[in-house]
N, C-alpha and C positions, 0 to 999 in steps of 0.2 A: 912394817906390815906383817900382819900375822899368819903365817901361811901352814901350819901344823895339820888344821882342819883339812885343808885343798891340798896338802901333799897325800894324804891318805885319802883323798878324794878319789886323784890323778890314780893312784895305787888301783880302788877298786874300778877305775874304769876301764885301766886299760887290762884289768882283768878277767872282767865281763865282756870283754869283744874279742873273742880268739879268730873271731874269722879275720879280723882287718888284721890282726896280729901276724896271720898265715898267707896274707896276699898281700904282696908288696905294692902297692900305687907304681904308676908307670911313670916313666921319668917327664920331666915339667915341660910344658910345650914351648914354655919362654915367647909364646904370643905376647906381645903389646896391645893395649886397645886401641884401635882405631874409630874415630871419629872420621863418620861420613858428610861430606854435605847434601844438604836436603834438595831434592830434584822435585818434592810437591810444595805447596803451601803451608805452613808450619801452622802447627793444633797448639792450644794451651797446654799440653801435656809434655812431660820433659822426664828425661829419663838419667838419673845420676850411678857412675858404678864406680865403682872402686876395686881392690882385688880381691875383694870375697864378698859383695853381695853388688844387685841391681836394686835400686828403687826408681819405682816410678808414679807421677804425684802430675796430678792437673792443679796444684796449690802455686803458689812465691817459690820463686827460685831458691829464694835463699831459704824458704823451709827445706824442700828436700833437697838440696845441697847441706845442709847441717843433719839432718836424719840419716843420711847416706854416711857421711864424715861421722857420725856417732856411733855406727852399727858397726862401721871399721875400728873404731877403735875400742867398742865390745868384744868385736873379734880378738883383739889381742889381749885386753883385763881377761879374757876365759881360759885363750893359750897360754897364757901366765900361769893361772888357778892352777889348770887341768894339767900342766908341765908339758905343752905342748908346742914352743917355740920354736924348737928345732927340727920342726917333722915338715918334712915336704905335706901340702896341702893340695893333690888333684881334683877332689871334688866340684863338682858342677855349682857356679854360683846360684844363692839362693837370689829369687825377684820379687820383693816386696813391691805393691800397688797398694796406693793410698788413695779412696775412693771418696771424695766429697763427703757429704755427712752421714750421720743414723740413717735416714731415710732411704738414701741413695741406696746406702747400701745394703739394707736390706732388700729393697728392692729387685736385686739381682737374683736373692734366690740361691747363694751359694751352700752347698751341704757339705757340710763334714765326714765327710764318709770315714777318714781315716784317721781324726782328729777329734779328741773332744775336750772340755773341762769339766770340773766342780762331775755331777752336779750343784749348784751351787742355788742359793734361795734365789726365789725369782726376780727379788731389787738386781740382782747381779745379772741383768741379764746383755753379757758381754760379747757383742760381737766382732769375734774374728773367725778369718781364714786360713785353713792351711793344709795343704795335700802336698804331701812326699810322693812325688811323679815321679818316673822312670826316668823322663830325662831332666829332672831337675822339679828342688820343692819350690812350693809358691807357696807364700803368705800374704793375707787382703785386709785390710779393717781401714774404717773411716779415720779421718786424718783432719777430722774435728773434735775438740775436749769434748766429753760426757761427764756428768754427775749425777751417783746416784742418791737417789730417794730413800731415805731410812726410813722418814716418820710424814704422812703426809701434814700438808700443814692445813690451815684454815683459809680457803682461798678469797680472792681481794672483792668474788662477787660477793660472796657469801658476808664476807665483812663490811663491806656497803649496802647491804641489804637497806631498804626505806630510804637509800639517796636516790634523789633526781638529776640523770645524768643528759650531758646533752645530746639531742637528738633522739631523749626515750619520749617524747611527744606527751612531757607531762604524766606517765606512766613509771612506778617504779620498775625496774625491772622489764620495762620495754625493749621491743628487737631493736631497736638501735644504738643503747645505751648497755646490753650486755657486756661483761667481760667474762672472755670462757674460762673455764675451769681449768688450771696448769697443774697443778698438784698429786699429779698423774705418779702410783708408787710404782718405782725401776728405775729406768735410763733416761735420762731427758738431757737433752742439749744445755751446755755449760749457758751457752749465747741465749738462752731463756730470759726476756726481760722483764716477764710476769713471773714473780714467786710467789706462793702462797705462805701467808703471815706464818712463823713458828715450822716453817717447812725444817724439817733437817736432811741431811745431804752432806757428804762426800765426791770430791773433782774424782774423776776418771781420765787419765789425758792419753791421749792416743798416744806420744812417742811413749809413755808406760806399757801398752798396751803392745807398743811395736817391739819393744825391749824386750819383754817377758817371753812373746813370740818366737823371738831369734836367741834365745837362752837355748829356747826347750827343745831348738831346731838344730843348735848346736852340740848341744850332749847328744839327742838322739841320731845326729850323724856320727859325730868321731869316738863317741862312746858306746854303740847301740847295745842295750839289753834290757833285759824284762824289768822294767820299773812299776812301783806302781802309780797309782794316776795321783794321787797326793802329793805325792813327791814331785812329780813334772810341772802339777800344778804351783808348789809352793817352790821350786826349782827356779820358774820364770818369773814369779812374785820377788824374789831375792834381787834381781835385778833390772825389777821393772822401774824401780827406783833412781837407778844410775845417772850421774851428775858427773858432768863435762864441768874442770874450772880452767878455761884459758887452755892453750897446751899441750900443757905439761902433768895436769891432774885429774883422776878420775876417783868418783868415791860411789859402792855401793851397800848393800844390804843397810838401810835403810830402810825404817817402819814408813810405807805406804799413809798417806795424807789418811787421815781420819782414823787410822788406825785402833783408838781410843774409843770413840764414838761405836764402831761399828763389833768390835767387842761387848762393849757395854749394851746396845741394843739387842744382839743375839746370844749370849752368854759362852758360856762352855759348850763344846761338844766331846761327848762321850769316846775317849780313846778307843775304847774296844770295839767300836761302828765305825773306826778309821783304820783299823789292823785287821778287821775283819770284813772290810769292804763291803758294810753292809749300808755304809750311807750313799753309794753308787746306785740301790735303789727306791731311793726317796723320792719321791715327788716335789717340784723346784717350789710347788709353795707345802709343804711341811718338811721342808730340811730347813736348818739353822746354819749350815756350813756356808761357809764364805769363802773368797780367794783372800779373806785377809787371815783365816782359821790355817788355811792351807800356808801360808807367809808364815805364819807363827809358831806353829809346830816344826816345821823347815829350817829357819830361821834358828831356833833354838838348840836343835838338835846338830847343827852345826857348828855352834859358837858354844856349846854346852861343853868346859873341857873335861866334865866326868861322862859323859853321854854319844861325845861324836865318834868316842873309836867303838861302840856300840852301833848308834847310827851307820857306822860299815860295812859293820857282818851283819847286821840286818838287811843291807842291801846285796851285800853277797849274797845270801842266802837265797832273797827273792831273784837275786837273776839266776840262781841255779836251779829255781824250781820251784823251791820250798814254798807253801802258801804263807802270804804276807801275814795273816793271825800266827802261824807256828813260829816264824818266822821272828814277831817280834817279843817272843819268850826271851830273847837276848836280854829286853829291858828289865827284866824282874817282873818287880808287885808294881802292876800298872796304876795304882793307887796312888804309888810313890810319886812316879813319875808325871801323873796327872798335877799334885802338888806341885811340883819343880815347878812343873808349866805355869800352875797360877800365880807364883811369886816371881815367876819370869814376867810376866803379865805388866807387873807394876814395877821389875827391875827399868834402870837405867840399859838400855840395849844397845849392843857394840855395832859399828858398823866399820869399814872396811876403807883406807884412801893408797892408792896407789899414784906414785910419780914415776913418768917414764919420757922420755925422748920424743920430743916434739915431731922429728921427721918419723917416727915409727908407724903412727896409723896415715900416712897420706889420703889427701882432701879429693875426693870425687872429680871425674869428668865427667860436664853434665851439657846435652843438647837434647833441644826441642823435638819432638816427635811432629811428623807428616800427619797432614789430615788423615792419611790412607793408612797410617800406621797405628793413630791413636785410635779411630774408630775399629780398630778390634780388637782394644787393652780389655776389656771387658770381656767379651766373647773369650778370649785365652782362657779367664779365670773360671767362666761360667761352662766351658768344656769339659772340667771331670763333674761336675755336677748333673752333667746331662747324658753323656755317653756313656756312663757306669752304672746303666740301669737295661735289665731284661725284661721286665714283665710289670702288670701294673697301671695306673697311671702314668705314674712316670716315663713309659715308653711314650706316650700320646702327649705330654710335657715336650719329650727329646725333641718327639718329628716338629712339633711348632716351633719349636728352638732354633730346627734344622733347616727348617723353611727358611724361615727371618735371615739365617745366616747367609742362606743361598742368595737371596734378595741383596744383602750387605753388598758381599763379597762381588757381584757381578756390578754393582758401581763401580768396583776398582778392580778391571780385570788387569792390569798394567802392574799392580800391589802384590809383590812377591810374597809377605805376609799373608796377608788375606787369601793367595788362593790358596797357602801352605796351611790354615787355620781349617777350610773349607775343608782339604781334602782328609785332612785328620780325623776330623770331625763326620766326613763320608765313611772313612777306613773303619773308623773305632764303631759305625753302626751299622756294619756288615755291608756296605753300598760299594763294592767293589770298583764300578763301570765308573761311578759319578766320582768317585777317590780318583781314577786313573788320571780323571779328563780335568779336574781341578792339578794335580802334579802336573799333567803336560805343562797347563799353562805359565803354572808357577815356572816351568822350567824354559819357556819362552824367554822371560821375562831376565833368569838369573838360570842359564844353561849347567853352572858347577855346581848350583846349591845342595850340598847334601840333603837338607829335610826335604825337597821336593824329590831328589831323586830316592832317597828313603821309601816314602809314600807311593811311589810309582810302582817300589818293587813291590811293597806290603798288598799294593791294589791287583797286582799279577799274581801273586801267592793265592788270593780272593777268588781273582778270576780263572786261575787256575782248577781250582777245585770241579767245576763245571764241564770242563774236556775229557776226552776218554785218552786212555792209557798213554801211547806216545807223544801227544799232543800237551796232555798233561806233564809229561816230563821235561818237555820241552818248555812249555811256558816255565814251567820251575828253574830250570838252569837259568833264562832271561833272566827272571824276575833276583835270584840271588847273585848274577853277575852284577846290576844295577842296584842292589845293594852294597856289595862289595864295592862300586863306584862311589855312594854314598862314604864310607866309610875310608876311603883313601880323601874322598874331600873334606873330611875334617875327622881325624882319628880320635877325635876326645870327646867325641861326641856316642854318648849311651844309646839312642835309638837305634844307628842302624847295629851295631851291634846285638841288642835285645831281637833287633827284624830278621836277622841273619840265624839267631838258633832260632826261632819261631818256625821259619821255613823251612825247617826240617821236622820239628818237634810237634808242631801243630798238624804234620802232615801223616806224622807217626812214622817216619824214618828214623834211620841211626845216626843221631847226633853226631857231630866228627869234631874231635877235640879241639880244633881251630874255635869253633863255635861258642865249646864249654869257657872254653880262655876269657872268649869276648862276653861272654854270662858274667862271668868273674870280674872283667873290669868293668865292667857297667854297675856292678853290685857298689865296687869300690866306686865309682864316679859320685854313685847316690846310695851309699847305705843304707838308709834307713827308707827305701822306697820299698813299700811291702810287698806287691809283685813280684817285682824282682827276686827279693829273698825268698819268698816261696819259692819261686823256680828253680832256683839255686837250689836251694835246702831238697827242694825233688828230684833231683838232677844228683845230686850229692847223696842224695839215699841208696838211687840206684844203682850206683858204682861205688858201693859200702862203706863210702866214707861219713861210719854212722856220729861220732863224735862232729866233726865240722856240721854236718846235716843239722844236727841238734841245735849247735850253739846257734848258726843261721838261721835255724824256726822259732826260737825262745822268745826273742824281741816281741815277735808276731804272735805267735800263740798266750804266753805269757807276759806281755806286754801291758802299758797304762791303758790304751786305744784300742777300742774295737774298728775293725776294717774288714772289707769283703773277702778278704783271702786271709782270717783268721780261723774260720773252722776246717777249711784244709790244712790248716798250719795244724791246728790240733789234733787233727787226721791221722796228720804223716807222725804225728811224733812220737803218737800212742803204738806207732807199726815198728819203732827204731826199739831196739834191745837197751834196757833201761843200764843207765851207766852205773858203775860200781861203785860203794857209798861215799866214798872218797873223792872221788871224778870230779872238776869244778873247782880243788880246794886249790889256796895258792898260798 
């Protein structure tokens, strides 16, 4: 196996993260998973985990049982890559949810606030999810194949035109003999049994879609730095492709199915609208860029072996700052290099097979979710989508949301989940009284829970603010003892941590280093949760630790992703004393 490219990969990664570099991960809790048995009626929904991700799938067992087993053993082809085998791994597992089809899931309404791709032309119009949370990231996309539409075709009514079908009442073209129109150009379900004649298309398969996901989830946890969005995109494109043989073997970077096709359709795109990030604003029907554009330029610049130690310090550079157009002066005469590309185009292209130790990625444990548990896998997901919004519509979006939920959650007040969803969901939209009395119950129900007893304190913190002086200080010591409880019942857990400086910080008190600590490892639990990192990075400016502050706002300010706490990122960084020209180099 050819590892040259990904050892100098491994190089500029772990060069571009000085914060994780500077904060040690806490030592491993050596938890076992526990499987519980079910005290409700079992849902179709089932939940498989392994040691570095959850999936959860209303599909066949044995699909997410094999999704789960695959993502594990992604996990280690990247530890491999990235030279990261022998690093203790604290972070908070990621929970993939696999959600019935296109429709379904659109349906929910899930926003990307922190997350985006392409843009990409509108055939590509690829749904998925994924929010780096404070206490752990989620990723969502349907867990049905899709293919796209390249070229429409000529549809099967259109081609019958003048037949007489049965039940058209002797009428061509009558209402009962119609056949609708399917040749619809974008995303259409693979399971389509009407094509239209000369249609052309490209499969789309969800575990690709789930792979490419957990690529870009994994560099921007154990790597995090300013990337640009090309790159992330053609990043998870490289191993969206990944092939399980038996075992013992995996094989990636592999051209994506149609590859050929979908080249040939949209031609070239202009490198210096890639280096200059001016194809970010194009409109999804007049851009030409694709996730197969973003594959190829990636792809190549990897396995290039005149170009990928080039390909390095270009990304050094952009994580130290440099704008990605000055950035890619490294490559020369972009003329040149455009040529490479197109004789790469129609090269024979390499990809990648690794053999390794059968027992290394271990096979999921997987049991069936409760009525009471499955009925708010959804709600989970569709909660940063709704409480991350002040003003607007979308406040009047939230409260109907909020409503529905209240509604849910009061079917199963016995549902430790469900009132701990509730009360979040109260918390995160200022509803103090209603947060409290959803924890109570939660805590009826499972008296140790940390996330209820979390949320009770967060709701005191709330309710606090409302009493005058003594009273208020009082509720405050309650409310951060009952955090502290929180966090003695399960120490690896990021929340109450993040709750514990809030309740001071949010109150405009003096932090007490106990707090900054639990800042720090909560950062580390989820790196790449942008929150968080701002906090940090603010928190870190003001006790002049202006170097660490920086590297911790780069991701975020500089970053492929726009997200709501990136114009403070870029606030605070313009306030920090610009490092010296050298600073960054390694």
């Amino acid at each position: 196996m050819r590892m040259t490219v990904w050892a100098g990969m491994s190089a500029l990664a772990c060069a571009s993260a000085p914060l994780i570099a500077q904060i040690a991960p806490s030592p491993s809790s050596g938890r076992d998973i526990i499987v519980q048995g079910q005290r409700a009626r079992p849902s179709n929904w089932r939940e498989a985990e392994t040691q570095h991700v959850i999936v959860l799938s209303d599909g066949p067992e044995r699909e997410v049982t094999q999704i789960a087993h695959n993502l594990e053993r992604l996990y280690f082809l990247m530890s491999v890559l990235l030279n990261r085998t022998d690093r203790t791994d604290d972070t908070t597992k990621l929970r993939v949810t696999l959600i019935g089809d296109a429709a379904e899931f659109q349906a929910m309404d899930l926003r990307n606030l922190r997350w985006q791709q392409g843009p990409f032309n509108e055939a590509f119009d690829i749904r998925r999810y994924y929010d780096p949370r404070p206490d752990g990231a989620v990723l969502a996309t349907t867990r049905i194949d899709q293919r796209i539409v390249l070229q429409r075709g000529v549809s099967v009514a259109s081609a019958l035109q003048g037949l007489q079908l049965p039940g058209s009442g002797g009428q061509p073209g009558g209402a009962g003999g119609q056949i609708g129109q399917s040749g619809l150009f974008g995303l259409q379900s693979s399971a389509d049994l009407i094509r239209p004649i000369n249609e052309e298309s490209v499969p789309l398969t969800a575990e690709g879609m789930i792979y490419a996901g957990f690529a870009q989830h994994y560099l921007t946890t154990f790597f995090p730095a300013a990337y640009p969005r090309w790159y992330l995109d053609g990043f998870g494109q490289l191993f969206s492709t990944l092939v399980v043989r038996g075992d013992t073997t995996m094989e990636y970077g592999r051209a994506p199915a149609g590859t050929t096709a979908v080249l040939h359709r949209f031609g070239n795109f202009a490198l210096a609208d890639v280096f200059s990030e001016a194809y970010l604003t194009r409109p999804a029907n007049k851009t030409r860029w694709t996730p197969v554009h973003a594959w190829m330029l990636t792809h190549f610049l990897f396995f290039s072996p005149t170009r990928s130690g080039q390909f390095r310090e270009y990304l050094k550079a952009v994580a130290r700052g440099t704008p990605s157009v000055e950035a890619a002066a490294v490559f020369g005469d972009q003329d040149v290099l455009a040529k490479e590309l197109r004789r790469y185009f129609f090269a024979k292209k390499p990809f990648e097979r690794m053999t390794y130790p059968a027992g290394q990625a271990g096979p999921p444990i997987v049991h069936r979710l409760s009525l009471g548990e499955a009925a708010f896998v959804k709600g989970r997901l569709e909660l940063g989508s709704r409480v991350d919004v002040t003003t607007g519509p979308a406040v009047k979006q939230r409260d109907v949301w909020l409503r529905r939920l209240r509604t849910d959650a009061a079917k199963f007040p016995a549902d430790e989940g469900a009132q701990i969803l509730l009360a979040e969901a109260e918390c995160r939209s200022g509803n103090g009284v209603e947060c409290h009395a959803a924890a109570d119950r939660a805590l009826v129900v499972a008296p140790s829970s940390s996330n209820a007893l979390m949320w009770s304190g967060v709701a005191m913190t709330q309710q606090a603010k409302t009493l005058p002086g003594s009273e208020r200080a009082a509720m405050l010591r309650k409310a951060r003892g009952t955090i502290a409880r929180a966090n003695r019942a399960d120490t690896e857990a990021s929340a109450p941590l993040l709750a514990y400086y809030h309740s001071f910080a949010d109150e405009g008190e003096p932090v007490p280093p106990i707090a900054i600590d639990g800042l720090t490892k909560a950062l580390s639990a989820v790196p790449n949760a942008t929150t968080t990192r701002v906090t940090l990075g603010t928190q870190l400016s003001l006790v002049g630790r202006v170097s660490l502050a920086r590297s911790t706002l780069m991701p975020v300010a500089r970053g492929g992703y726009e997200s709501p706490e990136r114009a403070t990122a870029i606030a605070l960084l313009a306030t920090l004393p610009r490092p010296e020209p050298t600073a960054g180099k390694h």
